[in-house]
C-alpha positions in Angstrom: 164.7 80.6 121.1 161.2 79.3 121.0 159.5 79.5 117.2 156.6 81.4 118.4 158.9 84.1 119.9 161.0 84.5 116.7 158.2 85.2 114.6 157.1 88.4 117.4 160.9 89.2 116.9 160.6 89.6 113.4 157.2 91.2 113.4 158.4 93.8 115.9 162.0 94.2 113.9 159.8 94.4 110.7 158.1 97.5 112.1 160.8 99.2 113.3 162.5 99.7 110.4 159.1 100.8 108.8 159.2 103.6 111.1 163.0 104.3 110.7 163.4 104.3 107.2 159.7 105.3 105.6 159.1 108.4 107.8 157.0 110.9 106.2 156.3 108.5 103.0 153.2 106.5 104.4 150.3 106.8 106.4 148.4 103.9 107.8 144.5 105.1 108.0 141.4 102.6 108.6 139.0 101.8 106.0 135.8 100.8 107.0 134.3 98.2 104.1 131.2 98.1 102.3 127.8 96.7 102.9 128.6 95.5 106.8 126.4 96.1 109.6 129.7 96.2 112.0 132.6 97.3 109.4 135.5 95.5 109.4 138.8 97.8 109.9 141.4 97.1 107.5 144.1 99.0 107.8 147.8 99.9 104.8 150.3 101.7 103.8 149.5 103.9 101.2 151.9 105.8 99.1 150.8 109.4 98.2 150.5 109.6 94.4 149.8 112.7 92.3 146.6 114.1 92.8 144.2 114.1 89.4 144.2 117.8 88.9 142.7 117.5 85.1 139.2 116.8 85.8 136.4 117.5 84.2 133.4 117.4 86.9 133.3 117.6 90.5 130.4 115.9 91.5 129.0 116.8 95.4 126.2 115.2 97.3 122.9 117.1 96.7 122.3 117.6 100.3 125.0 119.6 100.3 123.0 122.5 98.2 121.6 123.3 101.6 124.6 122.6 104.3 127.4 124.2 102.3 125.6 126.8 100.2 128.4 129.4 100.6 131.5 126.7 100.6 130.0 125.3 97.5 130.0 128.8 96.2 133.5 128.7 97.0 134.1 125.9 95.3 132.9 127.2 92.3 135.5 130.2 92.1 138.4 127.5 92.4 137.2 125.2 89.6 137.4 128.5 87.3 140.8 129.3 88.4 141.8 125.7 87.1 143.8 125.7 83.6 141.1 123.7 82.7 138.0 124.9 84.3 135.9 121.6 85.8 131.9 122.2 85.7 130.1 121.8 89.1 127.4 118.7 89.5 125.1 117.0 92.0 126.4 113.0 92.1 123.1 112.4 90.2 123.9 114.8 87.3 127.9 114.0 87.3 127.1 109.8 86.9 125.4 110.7 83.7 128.1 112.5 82.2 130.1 109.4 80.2 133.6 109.5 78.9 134.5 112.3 81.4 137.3 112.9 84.3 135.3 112.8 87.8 136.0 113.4 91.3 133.2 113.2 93.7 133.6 114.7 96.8 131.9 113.2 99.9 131.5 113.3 104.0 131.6 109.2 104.4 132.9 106.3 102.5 130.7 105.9 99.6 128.0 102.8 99.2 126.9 101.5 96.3 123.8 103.3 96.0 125.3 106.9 96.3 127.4 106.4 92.9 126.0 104.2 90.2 127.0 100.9 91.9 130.6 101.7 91.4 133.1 99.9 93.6 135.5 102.4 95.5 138.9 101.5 97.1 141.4 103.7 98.5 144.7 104.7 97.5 145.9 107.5 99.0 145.6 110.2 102.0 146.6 113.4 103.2 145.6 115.9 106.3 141.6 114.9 106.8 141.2 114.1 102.9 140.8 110.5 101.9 141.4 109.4 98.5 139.9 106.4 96.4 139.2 105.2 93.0 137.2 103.6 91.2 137.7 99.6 91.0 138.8 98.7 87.9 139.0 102.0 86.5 142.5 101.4 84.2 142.0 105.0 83.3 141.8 106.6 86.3 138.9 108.6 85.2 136.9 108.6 88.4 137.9 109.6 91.7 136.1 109.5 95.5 137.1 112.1 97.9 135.9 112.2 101.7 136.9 113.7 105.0 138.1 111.9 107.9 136.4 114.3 110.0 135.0 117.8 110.6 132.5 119.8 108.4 133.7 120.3 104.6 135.9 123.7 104.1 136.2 124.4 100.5 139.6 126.1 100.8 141.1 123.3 102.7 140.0 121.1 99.6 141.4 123.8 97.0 145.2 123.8 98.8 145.0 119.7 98.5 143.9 120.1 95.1 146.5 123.0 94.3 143.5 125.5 93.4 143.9 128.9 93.5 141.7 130.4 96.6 139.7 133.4 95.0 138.0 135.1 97.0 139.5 134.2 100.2 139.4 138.1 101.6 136.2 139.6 100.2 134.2 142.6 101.0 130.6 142.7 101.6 130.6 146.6 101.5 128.4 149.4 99.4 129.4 147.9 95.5 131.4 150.1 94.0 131.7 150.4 89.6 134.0 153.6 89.3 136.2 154.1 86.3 139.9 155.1 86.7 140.7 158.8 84.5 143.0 156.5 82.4 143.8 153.3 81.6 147.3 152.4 80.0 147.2 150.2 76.2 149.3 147.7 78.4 146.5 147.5 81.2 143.4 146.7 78.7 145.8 143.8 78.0 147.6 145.3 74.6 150.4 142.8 73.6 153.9 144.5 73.3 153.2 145.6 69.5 154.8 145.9 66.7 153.0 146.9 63.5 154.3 145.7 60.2 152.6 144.7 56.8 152.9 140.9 58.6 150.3 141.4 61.5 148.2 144.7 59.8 145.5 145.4 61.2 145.4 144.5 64.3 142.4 144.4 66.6 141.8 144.4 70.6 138.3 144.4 72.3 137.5 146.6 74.8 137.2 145.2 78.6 133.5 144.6 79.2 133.7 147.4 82.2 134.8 150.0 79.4 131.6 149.5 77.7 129.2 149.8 80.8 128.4 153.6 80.1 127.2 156.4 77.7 130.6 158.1 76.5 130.8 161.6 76.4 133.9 162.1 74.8 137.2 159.2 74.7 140.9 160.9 74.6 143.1 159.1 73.4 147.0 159.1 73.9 149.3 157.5 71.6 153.1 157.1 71.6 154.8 154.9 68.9 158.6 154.8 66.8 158.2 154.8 63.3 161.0 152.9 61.2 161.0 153.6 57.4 164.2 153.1 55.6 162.7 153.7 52.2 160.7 156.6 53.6 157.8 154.6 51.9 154.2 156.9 51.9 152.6 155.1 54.5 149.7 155.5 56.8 148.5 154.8 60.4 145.1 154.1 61.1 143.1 154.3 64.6 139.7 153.0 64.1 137.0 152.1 66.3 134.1 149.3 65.3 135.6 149.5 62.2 134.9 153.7 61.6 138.1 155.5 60.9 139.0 157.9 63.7 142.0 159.2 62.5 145.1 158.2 60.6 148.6 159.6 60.2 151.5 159.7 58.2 154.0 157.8 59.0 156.6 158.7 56.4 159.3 159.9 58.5 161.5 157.4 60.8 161.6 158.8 64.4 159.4 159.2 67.8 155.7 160.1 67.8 153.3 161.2 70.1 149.7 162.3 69.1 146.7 163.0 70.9 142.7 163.0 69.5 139.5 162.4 70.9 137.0 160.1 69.9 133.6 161.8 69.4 130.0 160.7 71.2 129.3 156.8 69.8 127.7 153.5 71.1 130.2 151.6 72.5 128.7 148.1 73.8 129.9 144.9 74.7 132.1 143.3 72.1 133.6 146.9 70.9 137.0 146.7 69.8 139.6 149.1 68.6 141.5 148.4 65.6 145.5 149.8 64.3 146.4 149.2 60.4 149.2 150.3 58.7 148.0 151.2 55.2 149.9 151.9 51.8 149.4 155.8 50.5 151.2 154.3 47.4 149.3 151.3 45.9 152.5 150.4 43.6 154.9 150.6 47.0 155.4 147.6 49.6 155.3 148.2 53.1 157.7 146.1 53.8 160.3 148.3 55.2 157.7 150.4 57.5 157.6 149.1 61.2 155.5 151.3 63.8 156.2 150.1 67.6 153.5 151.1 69.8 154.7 151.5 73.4 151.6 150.1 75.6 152.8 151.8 78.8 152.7 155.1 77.6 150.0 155.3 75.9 146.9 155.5 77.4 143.1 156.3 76.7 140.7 158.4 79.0 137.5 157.7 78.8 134.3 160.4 80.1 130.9 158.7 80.5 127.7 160.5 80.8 125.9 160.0 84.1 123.1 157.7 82.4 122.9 154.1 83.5 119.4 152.3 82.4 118.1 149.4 83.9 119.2 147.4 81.0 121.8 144.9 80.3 124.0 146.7 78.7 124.8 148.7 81.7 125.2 145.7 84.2 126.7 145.6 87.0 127.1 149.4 86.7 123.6 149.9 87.6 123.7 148.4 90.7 125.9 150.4 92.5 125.9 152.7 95.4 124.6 150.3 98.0 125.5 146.6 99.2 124.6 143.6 96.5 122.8 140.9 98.9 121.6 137.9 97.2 118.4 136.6 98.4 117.1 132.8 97.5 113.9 131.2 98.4 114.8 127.8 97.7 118.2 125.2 98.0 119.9 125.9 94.3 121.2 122.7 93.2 125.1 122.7 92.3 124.6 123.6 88.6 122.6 127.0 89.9 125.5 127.6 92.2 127.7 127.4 89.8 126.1 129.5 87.6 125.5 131.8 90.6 129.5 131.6 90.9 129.7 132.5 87.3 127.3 136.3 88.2 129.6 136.7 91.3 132.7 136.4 88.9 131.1 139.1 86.4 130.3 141.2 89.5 134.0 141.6 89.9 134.9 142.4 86.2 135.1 146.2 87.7 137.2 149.2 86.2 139.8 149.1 89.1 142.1 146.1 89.3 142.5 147.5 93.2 138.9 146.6 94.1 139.1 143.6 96.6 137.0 140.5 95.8 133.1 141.3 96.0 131.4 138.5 97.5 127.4 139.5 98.3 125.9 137.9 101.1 124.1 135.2 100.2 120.4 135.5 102.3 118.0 132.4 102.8 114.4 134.3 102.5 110.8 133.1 102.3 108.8 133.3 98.9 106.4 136.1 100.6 106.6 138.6 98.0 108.6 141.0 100.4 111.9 142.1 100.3 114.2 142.6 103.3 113.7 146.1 105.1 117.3 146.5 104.4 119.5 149.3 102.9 120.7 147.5 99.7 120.4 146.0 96.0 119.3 142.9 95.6 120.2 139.6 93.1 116.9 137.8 94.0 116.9 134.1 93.0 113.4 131.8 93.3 111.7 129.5 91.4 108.1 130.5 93.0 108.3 134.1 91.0 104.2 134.0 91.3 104.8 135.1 95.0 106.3 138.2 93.9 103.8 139.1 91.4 102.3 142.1 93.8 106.0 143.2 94.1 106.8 143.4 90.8 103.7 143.6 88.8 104.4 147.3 87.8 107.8 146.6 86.8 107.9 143.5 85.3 107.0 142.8 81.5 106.3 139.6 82.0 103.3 137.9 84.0 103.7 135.4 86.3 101.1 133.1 87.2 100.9 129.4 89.5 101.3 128.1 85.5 104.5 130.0 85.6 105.4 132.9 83.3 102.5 134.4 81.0 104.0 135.4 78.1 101.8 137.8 76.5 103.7 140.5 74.6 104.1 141.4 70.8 107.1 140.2 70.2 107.4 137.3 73.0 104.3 135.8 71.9 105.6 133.8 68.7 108.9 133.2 70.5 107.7 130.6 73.5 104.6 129.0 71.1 108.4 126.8 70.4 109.7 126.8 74.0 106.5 126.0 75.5 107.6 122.5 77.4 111.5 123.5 78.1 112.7 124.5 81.4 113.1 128.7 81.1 115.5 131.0 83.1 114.4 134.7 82.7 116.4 137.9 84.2 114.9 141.0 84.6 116.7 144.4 86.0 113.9 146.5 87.5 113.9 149.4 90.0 111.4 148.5 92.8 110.8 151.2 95.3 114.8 152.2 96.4 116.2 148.7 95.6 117.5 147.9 92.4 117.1 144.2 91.4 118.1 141.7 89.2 114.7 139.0 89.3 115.9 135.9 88.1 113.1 133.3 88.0 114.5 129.3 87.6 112.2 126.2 86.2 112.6 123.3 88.3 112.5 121.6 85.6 116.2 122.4 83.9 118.9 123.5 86.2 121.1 124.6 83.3 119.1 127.4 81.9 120.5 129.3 84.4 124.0 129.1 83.6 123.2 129.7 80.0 121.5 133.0 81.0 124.5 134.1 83.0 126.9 133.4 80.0 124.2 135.6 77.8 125.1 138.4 80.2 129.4 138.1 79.6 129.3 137.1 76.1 130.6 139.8 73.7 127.9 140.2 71.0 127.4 144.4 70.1 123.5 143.4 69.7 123.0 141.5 73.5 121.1 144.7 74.7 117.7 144.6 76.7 115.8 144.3 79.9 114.7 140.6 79.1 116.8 137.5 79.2 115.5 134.3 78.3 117.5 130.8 78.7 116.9 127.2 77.9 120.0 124.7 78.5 121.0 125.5 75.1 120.4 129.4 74.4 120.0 132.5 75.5 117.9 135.3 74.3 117.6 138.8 74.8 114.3 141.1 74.3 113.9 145.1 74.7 110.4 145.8 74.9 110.6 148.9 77.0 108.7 151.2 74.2 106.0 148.4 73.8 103.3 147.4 75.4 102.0 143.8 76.3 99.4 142.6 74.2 96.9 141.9 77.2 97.4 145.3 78.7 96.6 147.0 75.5 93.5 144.0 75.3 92.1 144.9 78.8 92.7 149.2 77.7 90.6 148.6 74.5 87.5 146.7 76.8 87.8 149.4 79.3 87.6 152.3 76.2 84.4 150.1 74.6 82.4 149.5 77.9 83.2 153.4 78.8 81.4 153.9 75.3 79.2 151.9 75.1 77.6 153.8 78.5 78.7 157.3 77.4 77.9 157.7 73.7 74.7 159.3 73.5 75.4 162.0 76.2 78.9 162.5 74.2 77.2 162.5 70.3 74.7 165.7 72.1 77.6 167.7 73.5 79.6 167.2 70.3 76.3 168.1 68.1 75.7 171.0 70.3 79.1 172.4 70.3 78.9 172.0 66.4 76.0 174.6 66.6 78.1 176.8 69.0 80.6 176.7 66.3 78.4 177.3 63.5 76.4 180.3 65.3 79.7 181.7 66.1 81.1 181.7 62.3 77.8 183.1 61.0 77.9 186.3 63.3 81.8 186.7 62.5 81.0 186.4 58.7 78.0 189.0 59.5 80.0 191.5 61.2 82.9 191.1 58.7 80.4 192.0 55.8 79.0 194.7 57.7 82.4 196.4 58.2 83.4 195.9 54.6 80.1 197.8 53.3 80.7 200.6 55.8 84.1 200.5 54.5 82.7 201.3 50.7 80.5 204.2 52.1 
């Protein structure tokens, strides 16, 4: 056999038993490499390793704010359903972030000047997804995913990734924020408990949804075993924000069942509830006392009144009754997604765990100053909040100019005199003709604030209450000025009042002097003709 046949031989029997004995376990896929004009095609094997599932940031291309609004939205959701919930970035803002787990996700084989001049090579692939890594990356911190093909799907990327798909079936529908006429201990997420002098007191905040209304009166239902061996004077305690509700004795050993109702307080976000066991003896230990709540059967019923403000406190509750749309006049970079992801996840914090998922439509709209002639409640999102100055001018306790927002108010005033140069995020609820509307208004300068304003509006603090949120990258603020009145209103009143005056006074000084002698005539005859009918009186 000639030598140059041989070697085909071997070649050809080489790849057979490639095929035979590695089915399934490799994939040869084409590479084309960096920085050529006519790519060369270099083409593996590739063994499919574990996919980095504990990242940090997922960093997408920026132009992707505009082509995958709604899939980056997407996105967003799965990152949150990770154990470790990964942050949302623009390549730009994830290659600052140092020391940190990346993935970037991508439509083509990365070039140096996409990502920081780092070196990519690939290591893996599955379905359309192409993985890489960073070149001498002994960590493994930093990851480069693209698609062979086809326009990017955020579910397909979340079932490679082993993400949970929320919000794959959604409604779109009127938004509904009904409360159920009960709600089992075991359902607000009460821990099978058992109540000793170990683990006394014990304390459970309320879900945010229970916290959305006016109560007008709260039963409660309570079922617990008592076990008391030394029949030890002892005490159970329901209490509420820390006020004592009611208490019972809990002497006797055996099955209980009592039923109370919680008068008429504020109940706002961050309320909690709170069962002690408590010594009626001071010289006795409770050592022997155990009280075993069952969570399934009891149960509290809450009654709101029908009053739901336009103020924080009562959001999302006051936006239903018609379908949320969200309207945005501009392409919101992936940090404003996310945080847009973040208000579409406390959308869904609802009363009923049967609700489907509530995803608004997202509506691309013109900074006009108009709002779509369209049955519905709106989440309008724009960084040119001038435009809707007309719109909201009534409504709107703060002023916005082509400077941005005028501040002018009592109690803002002092407050942005140290914020003056930092990117703002402001939220406003207002009711505008028979919308409803939450007006947030974004600085292109920080694309962060916005995220810290929507983490103002889930964090439980009993104080966040308002119409006004204000957000740097860093804080959030809240502000109720509903009962006062901007400083340059109340300036532009007092000018009106002193030029009315100053044209008025003389003809109003003569009608007050004459109807001082029309008063002053009219005592003198009464003091007359009461003189005169005492004298006739006499005689």
């Amino acid at each position: 056999m000639r030598p140059d046949m041989k070697k085909s031989l071997i070649v050809i029997l080489f790849l057979w038993m490639m095929v035979v004995y590695l089915p399934g376990r490799g994939h040869a896929f084409h590479f084309p490499l960096r920085g050529q004009s006519r790519p060369a095609i270099d083409t593996a094997v590739f063994q499919i390793p574990d996919i980095p599932v504990d990242f940090d940031i997922l960093g997408v291309p920026e132009s992707w704010a505009q082509k995958y609004p709604q899939e980056l939205l997407k996105l967003s959701f799965f990152l949150k359903s990770k154990s470790k919930p990964a942050s949302l970035l623009s390549w730009t803002e994830a290659s600052q972030e140092n020391n940190r787990a990346l993935v970037y996700l991508g439509e083509t084989f990365p070039k140096d000047s996409l990502l920081g001049n780092q070196r990519f090579v690939p290591f893996a692939s599955q379905g359309r997804w192409v993985y890489l890594k960073a070149s001498g990356d002994t960590t493994q911190k930093v990851h480069y995913f693209f698609q062979s093909g086809g326009s990017f799907q955020a579910g397909d990327f979340a079932k490679e990734m082993g993400l949970a798909t929320i919000g794959e079936s959604y409604s779109q529908e009127e938004y509904d924020y009904q409360w159920k006429k009960s709600y089992p201990l075991s359902e607000l997420d009460f821990p099978k408990l058992s109540l000793s002098a170990n683990n006394s007191p014990f304390n459970k905040t309320l879900p945010t949804y229970l916290t959305k209304g006016f109560f007008k009166d709260w039963k409660v239902n309570l079922h617990f075993t008592v076990s008391n061996e030394e029949s030890t004077e002892a005490y159970l305690n329901f209490l509420v924000n820390n006020n004592l509700i009611r208490t019972f004795q809990v002497k006797k050993e055996g099955a209980y069942h009592v039923e109370f109702s919680i008068p008429p307080m504020p109940l706002s976000v961050g309320s909690y509830l709170t069962l002690e066991l408590v010594n009626g003896n001071g010289n006795s230990s409770l050592s022997s006392v155990i009280v075993d709540l069952d969570v399934e059967k009891s149960q509290i019923s809450p009654s709101f009144r029908n009053e739901f403000p336009m103020t924080f406190s009562s959001f999302p509750k006051n936006m239903e009754g018609k379908p949320l749309k969200i309207l945005i006049d501009y392409e919101l970079p992936p940090a404003e997604l996310e945080a847009l992801a973040d208000l579409i996840l406390l959308i869904n914090q609802r009363p009923d765990q049967a609700y489907p998922f509530y995803f608004p439509e997202l509506i691309r709209v013109e900074p006009t100053g108009k709002l779509p002639e369209i049955e519905a409640n709106f989440i309008l999102i724009t960084r040119s909040p001038q435009a809707y100055l007309p719109l909201v001018k009534n409504q709107s306790k703060l002023k916005y100019t082509e400077q941005g927002r005028d501040f002018q108010s009592d109690e803002l005033d002092k407050f942005f005199q140290y914020h003056s140069r930092e990117g703002l995020s402001s939220m406003e609820l207002l009711a505008l003709e028979s919308h409803r509307i939450l007006f947030i208004a974004n600085d292109p300068k920080e694309s962060q604030s916005m995220k810290e304003a929507v983490d103002g509006l889930e964090d439980e603090i009993i104080s966040n209450t308002g119409n006004i949120l204000l957000a740097d990258a860093k804080h959030y603020y809240f502000f109720d000025i509903r009962l006062k009145e901007p400083t340059q209103v109340g300036a532009e009143k007092q000018a009106q009042f002193e030029q009315f005056w100053k044209k008025s006074r003389i003809y109003i000084t003569i009608l007050l002097m004459l109807g001082l002698v029309f008063l002053l005539r009219y005592i003198y005859f009464k003091s007359q003709h009461a003189k005169k009918s005492i004298e006739d009186a006499r005689n």
